[in-house]
N, C-alpha and C positions, 0 to 999 in steps of 0.2 A: 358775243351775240348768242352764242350757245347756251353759255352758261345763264346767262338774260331768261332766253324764254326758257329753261329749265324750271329758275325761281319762282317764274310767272305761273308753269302750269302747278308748282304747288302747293302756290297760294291758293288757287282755282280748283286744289284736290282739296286741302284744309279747310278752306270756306264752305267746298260741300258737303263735306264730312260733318265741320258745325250743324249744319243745317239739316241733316239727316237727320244726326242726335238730336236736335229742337224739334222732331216729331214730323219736317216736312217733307215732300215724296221727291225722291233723284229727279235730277235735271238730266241726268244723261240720256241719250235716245237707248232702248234696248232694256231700259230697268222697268220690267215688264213682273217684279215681285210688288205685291200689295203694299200698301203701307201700313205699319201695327202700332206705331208709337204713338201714345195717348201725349198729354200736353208737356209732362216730364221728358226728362231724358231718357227714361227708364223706362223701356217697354213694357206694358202689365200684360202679365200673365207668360211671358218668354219664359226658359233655362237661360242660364247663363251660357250652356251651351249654343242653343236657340240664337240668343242675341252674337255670338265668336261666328254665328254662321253666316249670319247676317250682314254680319261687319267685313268678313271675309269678299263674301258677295260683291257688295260694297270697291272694298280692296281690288279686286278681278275688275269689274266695271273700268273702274278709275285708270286701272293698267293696261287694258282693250285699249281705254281712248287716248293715252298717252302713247303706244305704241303706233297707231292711228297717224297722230299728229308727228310723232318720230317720222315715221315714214313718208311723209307727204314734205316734211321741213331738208329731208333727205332727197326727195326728187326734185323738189324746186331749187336746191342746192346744185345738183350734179345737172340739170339743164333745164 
């Protein structure tokens, strides 16, 4: 069952990750960074740097809410 909803949340990090890259603003509550990506994948006017910061950003978010959802699937677990 663990390993269940493991897969599920990352499909649910994948899919929002695609959709990042397609230029549209996170779904997650707390991503409180603007949105830069024009219609491409490819940010105009980012560094390559710029965009590794982004994506990391990104990364952190994704791991907050999975930690999140650990912790909660861990107390309704133990009682």
């Amino acid at each position: 069952e663990e390993e269940a909803l493991q897969k599920s949340l990352l499909r649910l990090d994948f899919a929002e990750m695609l959709r990042q890259f397609g230029g549209q603003a996170p779904l997650w509550k707390g991503a409180d960074q603007p949105q830069v990506l024009e219609a491409g994948p490819v940010a105009a006017g980012l560094t390559a740097t710029q965009q590794e910061d982004k994506l990391k950003a990104s990364l952190d978010r994704l791991s907050d809410e999975l930690a999140k959802l650990r912790g909660r699937a861990e107390a309704e677990a133990g009682g």
